[in-house]
N, C-alpha and C positions, 0 to 999 in steps of 0.2 A: 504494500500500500504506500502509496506515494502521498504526503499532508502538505499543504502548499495552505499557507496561514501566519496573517501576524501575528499569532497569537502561538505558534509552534516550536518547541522548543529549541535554541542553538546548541550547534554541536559543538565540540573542543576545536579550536585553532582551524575556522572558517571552514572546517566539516559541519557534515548536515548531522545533525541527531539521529542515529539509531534505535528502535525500537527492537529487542528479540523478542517481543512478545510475540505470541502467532493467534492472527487474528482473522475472522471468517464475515460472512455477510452482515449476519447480525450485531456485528461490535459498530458500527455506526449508529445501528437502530439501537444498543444499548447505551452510546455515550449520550443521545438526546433525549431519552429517559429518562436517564439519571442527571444529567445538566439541569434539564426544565421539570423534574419531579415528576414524570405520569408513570402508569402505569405501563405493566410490560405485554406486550400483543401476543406473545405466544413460544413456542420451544426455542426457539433459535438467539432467540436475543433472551431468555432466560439462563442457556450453557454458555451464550460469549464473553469474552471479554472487551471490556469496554479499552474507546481507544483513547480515554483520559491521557494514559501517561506519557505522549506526545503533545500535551501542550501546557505551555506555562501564562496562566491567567491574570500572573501578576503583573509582567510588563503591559506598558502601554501599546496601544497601537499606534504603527505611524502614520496611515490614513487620517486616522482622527484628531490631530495637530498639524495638520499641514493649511496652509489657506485656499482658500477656493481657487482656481485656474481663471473661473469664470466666462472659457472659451466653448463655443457649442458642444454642445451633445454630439457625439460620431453615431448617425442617423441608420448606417449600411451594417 
């Protein structure tokens, strides 16, 4: 699984962070469960693991401190 996020943890000396966890369909569906509290849909995201521990929630994001561009919207 490839995690492409501000919110994803760095890795040591401009490597990307590694995960060995091994994870399957339902660890998505169980990291947005457990994120936003609901309930769980069924077997699959009940055995997963969740894929929490590639991200780190504490940093800021950089999106959200930058200033507006204020150039059009790319329409295509």
């Amino acid at each position: 699984m490839l995690i492409i996020s501000p919110y994803a943890k760095e890795g040591k000396k401009h490597h990307g962070y590694i995960s060995h966890t091994q994870y399957e369909f339902g660890s998505i569906l169980k990291f947005i469960e457990n994120v936003w509290g609901l309930g769980q849909l069924g077997t699959t995201d009940t055995r997963a693991t969740s894929i929490v521990d590639s991200f780190d929630f504490t940093q800021s994001a950089y999106f959200l401190h930058q200033k507006p561009s204020y150039r059009p919207v790319d329409s295509e």
